[in-house]
N, C-alpha and C positions, 0 to 999 in steps of 0.2 A: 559389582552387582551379582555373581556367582558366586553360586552357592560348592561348587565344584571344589575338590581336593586339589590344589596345588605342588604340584613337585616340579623338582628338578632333574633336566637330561643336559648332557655333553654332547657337543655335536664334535665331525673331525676335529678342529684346531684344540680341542678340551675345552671351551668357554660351556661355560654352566648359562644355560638359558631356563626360564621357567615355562613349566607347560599347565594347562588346568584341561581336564575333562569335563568339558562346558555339555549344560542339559541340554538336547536336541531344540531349534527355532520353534515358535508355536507357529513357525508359517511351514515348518517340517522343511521338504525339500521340492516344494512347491515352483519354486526359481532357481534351483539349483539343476533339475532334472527336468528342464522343459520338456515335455509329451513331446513325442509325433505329431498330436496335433497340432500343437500351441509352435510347432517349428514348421509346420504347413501355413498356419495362420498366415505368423511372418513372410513366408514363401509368396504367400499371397499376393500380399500388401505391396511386395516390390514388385509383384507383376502387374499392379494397378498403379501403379509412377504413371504410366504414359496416361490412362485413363484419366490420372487427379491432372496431370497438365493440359489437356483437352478441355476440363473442365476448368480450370483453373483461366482459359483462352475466352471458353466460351461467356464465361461474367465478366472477364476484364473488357470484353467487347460491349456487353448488355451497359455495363457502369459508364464508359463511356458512350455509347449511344444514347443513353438517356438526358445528353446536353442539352437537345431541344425537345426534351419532354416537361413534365411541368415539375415545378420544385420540389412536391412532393413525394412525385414519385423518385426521383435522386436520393431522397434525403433519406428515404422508407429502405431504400436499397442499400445504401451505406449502412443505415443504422443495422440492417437485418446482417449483413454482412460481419461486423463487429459483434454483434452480441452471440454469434455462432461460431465465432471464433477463429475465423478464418481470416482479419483483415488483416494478419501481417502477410496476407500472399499479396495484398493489391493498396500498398501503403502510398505509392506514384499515385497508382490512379486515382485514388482516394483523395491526396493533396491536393492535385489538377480541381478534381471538379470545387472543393471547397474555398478552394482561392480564387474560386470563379463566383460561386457564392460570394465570399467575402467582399468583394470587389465592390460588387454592387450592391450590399446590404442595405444601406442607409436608404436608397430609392425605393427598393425592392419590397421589402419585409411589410410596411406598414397594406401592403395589400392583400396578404394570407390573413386566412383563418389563426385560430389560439394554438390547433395543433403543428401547425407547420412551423408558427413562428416560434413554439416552445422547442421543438425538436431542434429546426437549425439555428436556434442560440444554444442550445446543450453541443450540438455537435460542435459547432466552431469554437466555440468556449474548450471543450475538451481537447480539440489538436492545436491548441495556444494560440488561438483569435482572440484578441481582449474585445468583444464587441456589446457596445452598450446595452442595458436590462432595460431604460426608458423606452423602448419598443413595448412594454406590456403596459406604458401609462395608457395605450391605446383603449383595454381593456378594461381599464375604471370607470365607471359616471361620475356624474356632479360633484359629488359630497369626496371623491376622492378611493372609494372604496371599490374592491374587483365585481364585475357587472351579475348580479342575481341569474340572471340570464346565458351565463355560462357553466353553470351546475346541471344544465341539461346535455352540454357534449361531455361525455363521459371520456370516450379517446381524449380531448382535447385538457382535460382537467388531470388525467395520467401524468401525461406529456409536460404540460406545467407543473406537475408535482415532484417530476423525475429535474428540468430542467433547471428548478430552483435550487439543487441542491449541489451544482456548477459555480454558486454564488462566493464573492468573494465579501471580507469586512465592509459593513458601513452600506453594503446595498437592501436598503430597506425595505424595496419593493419588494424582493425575493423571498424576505422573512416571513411580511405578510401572504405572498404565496403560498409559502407553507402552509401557514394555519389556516387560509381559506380553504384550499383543497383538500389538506388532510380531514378537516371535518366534513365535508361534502363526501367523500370519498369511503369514507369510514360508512355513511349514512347510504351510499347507494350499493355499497357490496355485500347489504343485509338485505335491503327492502326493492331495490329498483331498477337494480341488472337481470334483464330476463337469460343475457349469454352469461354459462357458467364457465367458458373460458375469459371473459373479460372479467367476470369477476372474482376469479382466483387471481388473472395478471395482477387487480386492484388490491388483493390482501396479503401478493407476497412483497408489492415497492412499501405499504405501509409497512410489512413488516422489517423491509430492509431497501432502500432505496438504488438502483442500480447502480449509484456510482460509489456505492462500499461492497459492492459484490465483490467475488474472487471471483476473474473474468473464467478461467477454465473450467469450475462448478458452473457456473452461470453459462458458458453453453452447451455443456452437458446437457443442463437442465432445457433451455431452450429451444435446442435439437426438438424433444419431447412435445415440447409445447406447439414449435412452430410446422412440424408433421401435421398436426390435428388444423391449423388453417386453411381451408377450402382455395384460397388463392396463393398458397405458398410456388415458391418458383423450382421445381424439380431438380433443376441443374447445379440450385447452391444448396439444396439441402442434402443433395446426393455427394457432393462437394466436401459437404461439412460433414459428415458420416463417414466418408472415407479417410478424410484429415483426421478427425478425433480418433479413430483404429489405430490408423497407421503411429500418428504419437505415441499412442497407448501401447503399442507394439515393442516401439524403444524403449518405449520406458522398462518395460517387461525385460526388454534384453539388456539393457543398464543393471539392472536390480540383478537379474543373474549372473552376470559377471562381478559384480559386486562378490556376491553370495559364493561362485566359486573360488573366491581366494584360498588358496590354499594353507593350509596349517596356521588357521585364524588364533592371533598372541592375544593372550588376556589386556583388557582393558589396560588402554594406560595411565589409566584412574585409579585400577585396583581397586580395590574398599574404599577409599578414598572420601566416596559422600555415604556410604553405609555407616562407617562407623565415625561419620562428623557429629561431633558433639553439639548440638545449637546452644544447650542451657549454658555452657560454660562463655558462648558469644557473646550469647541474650545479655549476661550478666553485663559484661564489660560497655555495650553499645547500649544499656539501660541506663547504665551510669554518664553516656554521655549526651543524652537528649535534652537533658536542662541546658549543657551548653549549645546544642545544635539551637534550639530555639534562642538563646540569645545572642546568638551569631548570625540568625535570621532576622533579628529585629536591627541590631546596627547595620546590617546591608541594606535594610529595607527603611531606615533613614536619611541613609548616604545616596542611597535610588531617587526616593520624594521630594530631595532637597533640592530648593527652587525651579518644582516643577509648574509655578503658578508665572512664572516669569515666562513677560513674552517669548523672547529668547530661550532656549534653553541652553547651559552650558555645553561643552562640548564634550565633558569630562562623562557625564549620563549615556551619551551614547555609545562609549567605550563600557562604561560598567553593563551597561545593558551585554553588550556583545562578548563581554567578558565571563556574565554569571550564563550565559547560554552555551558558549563554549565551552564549560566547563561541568557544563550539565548540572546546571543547578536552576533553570530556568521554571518549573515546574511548583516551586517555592514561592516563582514571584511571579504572577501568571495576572494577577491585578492590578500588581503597582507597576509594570511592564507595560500592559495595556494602557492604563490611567498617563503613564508619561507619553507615550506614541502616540493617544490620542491628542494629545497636546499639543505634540509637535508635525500631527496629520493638520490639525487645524490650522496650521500654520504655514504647511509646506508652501502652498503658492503665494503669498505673500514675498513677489519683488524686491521688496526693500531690502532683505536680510539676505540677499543672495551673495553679496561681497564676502559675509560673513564666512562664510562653507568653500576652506580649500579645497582640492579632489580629494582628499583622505573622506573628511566628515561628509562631502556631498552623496559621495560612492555607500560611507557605511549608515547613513540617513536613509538612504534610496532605498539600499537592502535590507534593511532592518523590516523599513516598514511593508516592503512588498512580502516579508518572509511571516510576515502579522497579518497580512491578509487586507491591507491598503492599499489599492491604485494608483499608486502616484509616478504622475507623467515621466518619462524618459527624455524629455524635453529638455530639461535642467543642466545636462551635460553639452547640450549644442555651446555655453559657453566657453568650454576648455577645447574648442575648436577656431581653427585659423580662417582667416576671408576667403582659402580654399574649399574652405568644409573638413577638413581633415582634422584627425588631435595634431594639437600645439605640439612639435618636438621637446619645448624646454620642460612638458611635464616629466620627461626622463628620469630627469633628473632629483625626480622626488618618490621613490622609492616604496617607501608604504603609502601615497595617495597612487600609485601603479595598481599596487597589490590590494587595494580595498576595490579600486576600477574592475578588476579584473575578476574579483568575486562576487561584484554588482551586479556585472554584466550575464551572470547565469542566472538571476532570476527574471530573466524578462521572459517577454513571449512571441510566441508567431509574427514576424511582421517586425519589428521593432529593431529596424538596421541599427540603427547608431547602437546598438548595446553589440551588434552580430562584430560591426567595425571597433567596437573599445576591446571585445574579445581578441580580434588579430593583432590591432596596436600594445596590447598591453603584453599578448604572451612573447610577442615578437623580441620586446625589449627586455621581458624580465628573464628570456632563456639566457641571455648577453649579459645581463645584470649581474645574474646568480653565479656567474664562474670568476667575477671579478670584485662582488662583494666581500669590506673586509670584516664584516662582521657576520660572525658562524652564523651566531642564530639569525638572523636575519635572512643569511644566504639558505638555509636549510629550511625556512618559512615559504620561501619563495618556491626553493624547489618543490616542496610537497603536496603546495598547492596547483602550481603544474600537474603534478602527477593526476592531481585531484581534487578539485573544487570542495571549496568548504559544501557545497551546495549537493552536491552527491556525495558526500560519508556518509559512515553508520557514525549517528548521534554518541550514543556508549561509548561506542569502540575509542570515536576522539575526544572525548571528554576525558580519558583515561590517560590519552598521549599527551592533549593540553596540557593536565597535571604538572607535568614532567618539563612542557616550557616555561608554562606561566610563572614556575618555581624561581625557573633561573632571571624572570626576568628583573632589574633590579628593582623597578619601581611598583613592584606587585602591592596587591592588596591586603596585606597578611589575616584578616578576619574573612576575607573571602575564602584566602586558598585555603586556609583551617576548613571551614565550612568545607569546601570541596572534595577534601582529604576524607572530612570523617563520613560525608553524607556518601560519598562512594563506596568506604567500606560497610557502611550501613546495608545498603541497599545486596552489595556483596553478598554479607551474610546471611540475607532473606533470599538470596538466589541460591544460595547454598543448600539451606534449609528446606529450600522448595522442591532440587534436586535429591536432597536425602532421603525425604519420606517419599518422591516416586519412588527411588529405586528400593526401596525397602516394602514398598505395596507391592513391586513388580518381583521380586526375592520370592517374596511369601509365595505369591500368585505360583510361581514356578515350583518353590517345593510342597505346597502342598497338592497342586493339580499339575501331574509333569505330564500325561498325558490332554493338556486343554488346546481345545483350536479356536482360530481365528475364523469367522466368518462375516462376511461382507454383503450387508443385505442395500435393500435402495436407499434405507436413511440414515443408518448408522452400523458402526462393526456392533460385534457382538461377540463374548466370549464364551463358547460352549465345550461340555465333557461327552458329545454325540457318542461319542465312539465307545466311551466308559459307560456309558448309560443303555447303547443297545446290545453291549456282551453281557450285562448284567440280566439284562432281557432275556437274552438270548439261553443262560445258565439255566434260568428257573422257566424256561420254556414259556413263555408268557408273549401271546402276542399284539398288546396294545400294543402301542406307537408311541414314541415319546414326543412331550408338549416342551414349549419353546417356553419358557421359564422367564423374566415374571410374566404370569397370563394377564390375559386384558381384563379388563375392571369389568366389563357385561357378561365374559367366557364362563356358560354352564354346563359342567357335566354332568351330563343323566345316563340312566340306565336303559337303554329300550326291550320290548318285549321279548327278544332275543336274550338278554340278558347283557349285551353288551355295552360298554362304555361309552358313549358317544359324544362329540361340542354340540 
């Protein structure tokens, strides 16, 4: 990405290293040479330790006291807590009261208002409560449809819009949530909100709904917001002010120690993506798109085939799991769905339970909870003894262990028997793996010890897959094709995507090697301040310079002084 002269020096032993005289940071030496002040700052911040843990006492007290207040105010204090960014201080206490919640839901809920009961199904939903959305059938009339009559609580219709979007596959009610509130919503943040703080909260969830936020933007921003509340609680906002500094602080001292590494080695990229050729790729992976799409249509055959069948084969739900693991799933994202809904239809259906060793029962279960289906964790109380415990003789089956064992991470809050298949399964398969005599197998097992198919990066294993699937013998051969080339497809557009930044950021650098960075409230911005007021300053001139592009209304005139003015 330098534009810099590269040479060569010897250090003592005579090894020739390479050096570049790399253009100065456009952050200069901003985190390199922390101020006085910015080292006082710091200074600070640990002298308020004691202060945030005071404070930190004093709401874990407040959050707990509020057991015998009323639900809403618990639930208001919780949510205000998280969205400010401070609930990984009071994660216990937080559990405590929500399991206290959770407990009694089912009695409880149908006697709140629409805003209580939207918030604490968002919240328990969010710390892995699976707790039923037929609580808002409450809110329907006659015909089926959400009551006209609730477009007048404005909070309450937020709450419902924020809390539908906690929803999982197939919950219809929540869908139609949406589009109830988003158009009511839409309709009262023009014409019918007298508060212009509730109706900014109402046009920035339409414009993004809180649970796609990036939680640290988001309470940044809410800091802001929740100051200007007339009953905001001093104690957690002065809390959360001092929390978000003090981060901020680290992070500032991270970045600078970064920054002073000394005698920083050119990229170990080099040119690498500067002088990548894309046309000469383009050519080669244009040539193979006719086969990629007919390598998508045989998979997506061999997918469909006898998906009308009660039953479905057993063989579909390995291909499923096999075109996802290998990152190809994105291709089949319809006929994927179209099969699982099939066999979601099906799931409780008794009869066919004989059918489903642990292998299939385990990767049925997870398929579909990983699609966004609820289906019960019930189904495993089979492969359990008149003790309640799992059957020891499942031991002895190997990959229905290891599909158990990667079921059992997609459950949720609450849901022992997946907490119990976790202990049982890891327990045997750490015993298993040093005595299996088959490599791959044994290396399968250990890795997913290491690490659950369920928390990887998607990419990253879809890459390593490659590399098993290949070996295994009964592989699919039009798949792994497919997997081979759509990988390096996508490669090469990450490539390409990489070349022309850095070839935008090249330029950038030689032709403005004095530009700086500056960090305004909505977005950076790249300015030549400093080029622009010595140029000023030459021909003796003393306007002011304007922030470049000007706003679309921005008029300058002359006034009777003769000067320049906005």
């Amino acid at each position: 990405m330098s534009t810099a002269q590269v040479s060569q020096v010897s250090n003592k032993s005579g090894e020739m290293r390479r050096t570049a005289d790399f253009p100065p940071s456009i952050w200069g030496d901003r985190f390199i040479n922390l101020s006085s002040e910015q080292a006082k700052v710091i200074h600070d911040h640990a002298s308020q330790l004691e202060e945030i843990e005071d404070l930190k006492e004093q709401m874990r007290k407040e959050l707990l006291g509020v057991v015998n207040n009323s639900l809403t105010q618990q639930l208001n204090l919780i949510d205000t807590i998280e969205r400010l960014g401070v609930g990984y201080h009071f994660e216990a206490e937080i559990r405590q009261v929500l399991q206290m919640l959770y407990n009694t839901y089912d009695d409880d809920a149908h006697e709140y208002d629409l805003y209580t009961v939207a918030l604490s199904f968002r919240l328990l939903r969010q710390h892995g409560h699976h707790v039923s959305c037929d609580i808002f059938n409450k809110f329907k009339d006659d015909k089926g449809n959400f009551k006209e009559s609730l477009t007048s609580d404005a909070s309450g219709m937020l709450s419902l819009y924020e809390a539908a979007y906690v929803g999982v596959h197939g919950e219809d009610i929540l869908e139609e949530a949406i589009a109830f509130t988003t158009a009511h919503l839409q309709s009262m943040a023009t014409h019918h909100l007298t508060s212009p703080q509730l109706a900014a909260q109402v046009l920035q969830t339409l414009r993004k709904p809180l649970h796609k936020r990036v939680p640290r933007i988001e309470a940044r921003r809410y800091i802001s917001v929740y100051q200007d509340e007339a009953s905001h609680n001093q104690a957690l906002l002065k809390l959360a002010k001092l929390d978000f500094n003090l981060l901020q602080s680290f992070h500032k001292k991270e970045i600078s120690q970064l920054c002073r590494i000394p005698n920083f080695p050119p990229s170990i990229w080099g040119d690498r993506f500067i002088k990548y050729n894309y046309e000469e790729d383009n050519i080669n992976h244009a040539s193979q798109l006719q086969e990629i799409e007919e390598l998508k249509e045989q998979v997506r055959e061999e997918l469909l085939a006898n998906v009308n069948q009660y039953s479905l084969p057993k063989q579909q739900l390995d291909l499923i799991d096999t075109i996802e693991h290998l990152g190809l799933g994105y291709h089949f994202e319809t006929e994927v769905q179209q099969v699982l809904q099939h066999l979601y239809d099906t799931y409780n259906d008794d009869s066919h339970d004989h059918e489903y060793d642990l292998y299939n029962a385990a990767l049925c279960f997870r398929l579909l909870r990983q699609h966004g289906h609820h289906v019960s964790c019930d189904k495993f109380n089979k492969f359990k003894d008149d003790k309640g415990n799992f059957k020891e003789s499942l031991a002895s089956d190997v990959s229905g262990m290891l599909s158990l064992y990667q079921a059992a991470y997609v459950g949720v809050h609450g849901e022992d028997i997946l907490e119990e298949a976790i202990a049982f399964t890891a327990a045997h398969l750490q015993s298993m793996a040093t005595h299996l005599t088959n490599p791959q197998l044994a290396a399968q097992v250990l890795h997913a010890l290491r690490k659950p198919l369920h928390k990887r990066v998607p990419r990253i294993e879809a890459r390593r897959y490659i590399s098993v699937y290949q070996d295994e013998a009964s592989h699919n051969q039009a798949l792994l094709k497919l997997a081979k080339i759509d990988f390096n497809l996508l490669q090469s557009l990450h490539k390409k995507e990489i070349s022309q930044l850095c070839r935008k950021i090249q330029m950038l650098v030689v032709l403005f090697p004095d530009i700086e960075a500056i960090k305004t409230d909505h977005h950076d911005i790249f300015v030549r301040k400093k080029y622009t007021g010595d140029v000023l300053k030459k021909f003796k001139t003393k306007c002011k310079p304007i922030l470049t592009p000007l706003k679309k209304r921005l008029k300058l005139v002359i006034d009777k002084t003769g000067k320049v003015r906005r």
